[in-house]
C-alpha positions in Angstrom: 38.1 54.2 153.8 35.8 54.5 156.7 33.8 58.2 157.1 36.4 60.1 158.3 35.6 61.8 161.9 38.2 64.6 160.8 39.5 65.9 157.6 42.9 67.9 157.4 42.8 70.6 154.7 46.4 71.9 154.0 46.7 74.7 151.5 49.9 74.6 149.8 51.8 76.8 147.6 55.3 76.3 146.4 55.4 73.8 149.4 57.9 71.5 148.2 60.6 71.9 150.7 57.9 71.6 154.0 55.2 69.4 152.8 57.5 66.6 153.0 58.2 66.8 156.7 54.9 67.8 157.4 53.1 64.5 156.0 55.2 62.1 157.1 54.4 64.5 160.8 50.4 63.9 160.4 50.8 60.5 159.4 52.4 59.1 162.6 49.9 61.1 164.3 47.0 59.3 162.3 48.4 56.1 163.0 48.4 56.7 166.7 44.2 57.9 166.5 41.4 55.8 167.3 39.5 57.5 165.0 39.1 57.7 161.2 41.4 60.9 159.7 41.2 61.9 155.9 43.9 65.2 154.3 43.5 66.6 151.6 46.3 69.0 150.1 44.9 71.6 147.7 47.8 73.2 145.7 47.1 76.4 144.0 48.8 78.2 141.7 52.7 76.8 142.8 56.0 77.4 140.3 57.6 74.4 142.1 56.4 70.5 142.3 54.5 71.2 145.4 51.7 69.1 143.1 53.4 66.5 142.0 55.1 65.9 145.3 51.9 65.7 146.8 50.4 63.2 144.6 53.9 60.9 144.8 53.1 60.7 148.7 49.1 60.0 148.1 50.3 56.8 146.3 51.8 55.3 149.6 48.8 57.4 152.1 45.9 55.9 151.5 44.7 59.0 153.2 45.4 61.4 151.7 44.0 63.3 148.4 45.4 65.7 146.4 43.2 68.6 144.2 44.9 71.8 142.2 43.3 75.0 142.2 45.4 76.9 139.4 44.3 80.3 140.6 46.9 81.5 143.4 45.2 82.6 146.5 44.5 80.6 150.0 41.0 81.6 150.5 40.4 80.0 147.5 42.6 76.3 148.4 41.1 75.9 151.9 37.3 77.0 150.3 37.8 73.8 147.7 39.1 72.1 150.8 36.1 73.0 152.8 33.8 71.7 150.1 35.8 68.6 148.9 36.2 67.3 152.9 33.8 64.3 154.3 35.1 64.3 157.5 32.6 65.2 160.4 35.1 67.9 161.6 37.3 69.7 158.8 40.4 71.3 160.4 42.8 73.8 158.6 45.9 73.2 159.2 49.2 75.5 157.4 51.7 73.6 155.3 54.5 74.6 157.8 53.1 72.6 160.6 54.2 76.1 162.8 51.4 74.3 166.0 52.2 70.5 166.6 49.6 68.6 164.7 48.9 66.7 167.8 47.1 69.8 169.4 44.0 69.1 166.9 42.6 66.9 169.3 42.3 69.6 171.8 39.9 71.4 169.3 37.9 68.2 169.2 35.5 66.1 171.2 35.5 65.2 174.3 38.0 67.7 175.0 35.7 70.1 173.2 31.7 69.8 173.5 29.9 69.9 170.0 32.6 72.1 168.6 30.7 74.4 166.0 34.0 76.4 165.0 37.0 76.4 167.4 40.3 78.6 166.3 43.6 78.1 167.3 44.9 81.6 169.0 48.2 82.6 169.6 46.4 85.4 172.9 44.4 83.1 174.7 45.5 82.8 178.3 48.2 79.7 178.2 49.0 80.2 174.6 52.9 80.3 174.1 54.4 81.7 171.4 58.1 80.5 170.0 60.7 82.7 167.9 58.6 85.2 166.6 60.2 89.1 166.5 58.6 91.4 168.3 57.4 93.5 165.5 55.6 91.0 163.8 53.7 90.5 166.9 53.1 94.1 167.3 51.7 94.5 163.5 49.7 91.4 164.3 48.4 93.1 167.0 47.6 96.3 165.3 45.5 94.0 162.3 43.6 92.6 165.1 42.8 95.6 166.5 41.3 96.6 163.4 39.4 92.9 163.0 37.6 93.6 166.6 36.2 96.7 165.9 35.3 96.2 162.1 34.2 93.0 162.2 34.4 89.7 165.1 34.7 91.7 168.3 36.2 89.7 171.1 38.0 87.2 168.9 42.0 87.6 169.9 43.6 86.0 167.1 41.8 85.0 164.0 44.8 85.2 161.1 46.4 81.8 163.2 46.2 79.5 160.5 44.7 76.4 162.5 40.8 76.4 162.5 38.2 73.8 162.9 34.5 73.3 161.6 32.1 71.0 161.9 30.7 70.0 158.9 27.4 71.8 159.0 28.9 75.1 159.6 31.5 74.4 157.0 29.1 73.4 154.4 26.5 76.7 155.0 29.6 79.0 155.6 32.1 77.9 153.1 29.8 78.4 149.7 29.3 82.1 150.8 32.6 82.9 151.1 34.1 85.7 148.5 37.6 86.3 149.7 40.5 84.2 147.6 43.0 85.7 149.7 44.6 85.7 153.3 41.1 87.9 154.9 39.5 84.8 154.0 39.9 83.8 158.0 37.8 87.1 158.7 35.1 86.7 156.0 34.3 83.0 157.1 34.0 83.7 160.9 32.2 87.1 160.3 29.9 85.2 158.3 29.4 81.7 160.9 28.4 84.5 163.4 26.1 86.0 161.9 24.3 82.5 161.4 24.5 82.8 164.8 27.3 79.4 165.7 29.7 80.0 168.5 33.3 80.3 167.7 35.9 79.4 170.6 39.5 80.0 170.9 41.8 77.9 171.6 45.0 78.5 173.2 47.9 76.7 171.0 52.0 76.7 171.4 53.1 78.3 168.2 56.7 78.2 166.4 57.8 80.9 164.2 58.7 79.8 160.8 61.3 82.1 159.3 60.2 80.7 156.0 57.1 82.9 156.7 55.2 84.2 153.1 53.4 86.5 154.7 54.4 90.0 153.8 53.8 92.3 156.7 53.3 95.8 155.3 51.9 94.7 152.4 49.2 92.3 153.0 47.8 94.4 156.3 46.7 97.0 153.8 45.2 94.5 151.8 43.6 92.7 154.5 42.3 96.2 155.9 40.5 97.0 152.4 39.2 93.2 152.8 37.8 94.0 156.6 35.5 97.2 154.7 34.5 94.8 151.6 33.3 92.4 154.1 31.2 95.1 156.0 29.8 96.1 152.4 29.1 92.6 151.3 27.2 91.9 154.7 25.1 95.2 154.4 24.3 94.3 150.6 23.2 90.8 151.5 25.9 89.3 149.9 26.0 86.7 153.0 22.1 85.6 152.2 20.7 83.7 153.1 22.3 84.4 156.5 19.6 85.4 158.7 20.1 88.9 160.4 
């Protein structure tokens, strides 16, 4: 295979029922690219065959690789991810497929200059959101909230779980990062700015998944605690050798 121009980095745990759908989705869209396209799947820590699954569909995608990170945690799939990718841009895309996976291309050249990190946002002006309750969206709101003034201010919506990188960023950002879990998002822009790369957002449709694992109450106080360890980390020089 060629050098991809994009890899596709989908974190998956206890995937088995979605992956399916979702594979067979990218690969009609990666049929219809002019360009080369490279996914990886990085299980971690599933109870299903989300693994084994992924490597039945790896022997008909030529495309596609599989790795296994036995530790549970999503900062930890999409940081082996990160590191594993070749492509030239290195997108992270959920196992749910909750943005059409043709809207990657809008994060990428032409349609984006030199794209240095590019997020998908669910606030951005022309950003739709599908089916999600109201309170979620309120909770969300309330996290970022919290994000802007502790850590990325002026960045909307960084939990959406579609984010690109060019490879330079990825491969200076990625090996810092300390967060295994869902801050992860935070940690890795927090950290690309302070190297100083731009981060853009980019206005996506989203559709809600009512298969959703994220646990609202729950993992905003956890993520909270995250956005303080991050501040700490940064003032201890944990982030070196990110220049200040």
């Amino acid at each position: 295979m060629d050098k991809p121009f994009l890899s596709i980095i989908i974190p998956a745990h206890n995937e088995e029922n979605r992956l399916p759908q979702t594979l067979e989705e990218i690969d009609r869209f990666i049929q219809s690219q002019p360009y080369a396209v490279e996914v990886l799947v990085i299980e971690n820590g599933s109870r299903d065959r989300t693994f084994e699954l992924a490597q039945e569909y790896a022997e008909r995608m030529p495309f596609l690789r599989v790795y296994q990170e036995t530790a549970r945690g999503k900062g930890l799939a999409v940081k082996r991810g990160m590191l594993e990718a070749r492509g030239d841009y290195r997108f992270i895309c959920d196992a749910d497929l909750s943005m059409p996976i043709a809207e990657v291309n809008r994060f990428l050249p032409p349609q984006l200059q030199h794209p240095h990190v590019a997020i998908g946002s669910r606030e951005a002006p022309g950003a739709v959101r599908y089916n999600e309750p109201a309170y979620r969206h309120f909770i969300g709101r309330i996290f970022n909230m919290m994000v802007r003034v502790l850590a990325l201010p002026g960045l909307q919506d960084t939990q959406c779980g579609f984010k690109l990188f060019s490879a330079e960023v990825a491969e200076k950002v990625f090996p810092l990062q300390t967060l295994a879990g869902m801050s992860f998002d935070v940690e890795v822009l927090y950290i690309a700015r302070m190297m100083g790369y731009p981060i853009v957002e980019v206005a996506i449709p989203w559709y809600f998944s009512a298969e959703s694992r994220v646990r609202l109450f729950e993992d905003s106080m956890r993520m909270a605690g995250d956005l303080l360890t991050i501040r700490r980390n940064a003032r201890q020089g944990v982030y070196s050798p990110v220049p200040r």
